[in-house]
C-alpha positions in Angstrom: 0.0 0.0 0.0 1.2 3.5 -0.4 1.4 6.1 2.2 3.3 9.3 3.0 5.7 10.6 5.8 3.3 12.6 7.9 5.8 13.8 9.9 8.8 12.8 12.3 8.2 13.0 15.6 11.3 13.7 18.5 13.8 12.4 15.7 12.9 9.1 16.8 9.0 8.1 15.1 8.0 8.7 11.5 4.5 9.0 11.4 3.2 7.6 8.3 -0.4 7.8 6.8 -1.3 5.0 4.6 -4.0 4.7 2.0 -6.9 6.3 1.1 -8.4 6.9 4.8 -4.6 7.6 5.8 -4.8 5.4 8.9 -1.9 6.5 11.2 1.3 4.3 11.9 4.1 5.2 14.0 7.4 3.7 12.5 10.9 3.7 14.3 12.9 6.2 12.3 15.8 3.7 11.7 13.2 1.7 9.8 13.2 4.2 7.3 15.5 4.3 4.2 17.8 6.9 4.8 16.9 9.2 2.3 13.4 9.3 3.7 11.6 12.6 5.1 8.8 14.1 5.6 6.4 14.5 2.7 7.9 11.4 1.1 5.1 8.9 -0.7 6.3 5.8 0.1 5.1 1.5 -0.2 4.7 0.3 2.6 4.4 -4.1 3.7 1.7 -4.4 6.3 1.9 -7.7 8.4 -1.4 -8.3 10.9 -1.5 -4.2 10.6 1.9 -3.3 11.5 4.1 -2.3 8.8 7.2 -4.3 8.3 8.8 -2.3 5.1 9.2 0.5 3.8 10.5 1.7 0.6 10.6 5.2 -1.1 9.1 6.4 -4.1 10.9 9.2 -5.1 9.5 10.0 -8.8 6.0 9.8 -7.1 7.4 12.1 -4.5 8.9 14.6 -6.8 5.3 14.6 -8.9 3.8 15.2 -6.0 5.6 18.2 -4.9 6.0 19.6 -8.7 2.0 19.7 -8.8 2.3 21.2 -5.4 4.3 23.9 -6.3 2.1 24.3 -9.1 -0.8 24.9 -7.5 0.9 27.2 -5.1 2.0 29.4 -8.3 -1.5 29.5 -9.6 -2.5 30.9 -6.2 0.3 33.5 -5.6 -1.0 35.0 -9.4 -4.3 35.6 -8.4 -4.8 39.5 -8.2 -6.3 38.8 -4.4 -4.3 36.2 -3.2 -3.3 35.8 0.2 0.0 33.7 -0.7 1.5 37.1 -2.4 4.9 37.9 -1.2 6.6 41.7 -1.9 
């Protein structure tokens, strides 16, 4: 299943939300592949609803953020946008 890298918690936890109703599992952060962080999409192995492995996606992560930064640009060029910087 995929999921993403909530966020890492006291440098210790990744918090990672997997599938569509991004249920919530806390991960040792030594489980991680090392160049994981947060806002990585990742595949995750569940075994009896603990997951067992990880492994990084980074073209899905790098699509991800591209459309993000899209969006963002489309925002800040709105004559009223709040996102405006001087």
């Amino acid at each position: 299943m995929k999921g993403v890298i909530d966020r890492i918690v006291d440098s210790k936890w990744a918090v990672i939300l997997v599938g569509e109703e991004e249920v919530e599992h806390n991960v040792p952060i030594d489980k991680l592949p090392a160049d994981s962080r947060e806002g990585s999409i990742v595949e995750v192995e569940l075994l009896n609803g603990t997951i067992v492995n990880v492994i990084n996606l980074p073209n899905e992560t790098a699509i991800q953020q591209a459309q993000i930064t899209d969006k963002m640009n489309l925002l800040k060029s709105r004559k009223r946008s709040n996102f405006k910087r001087n």
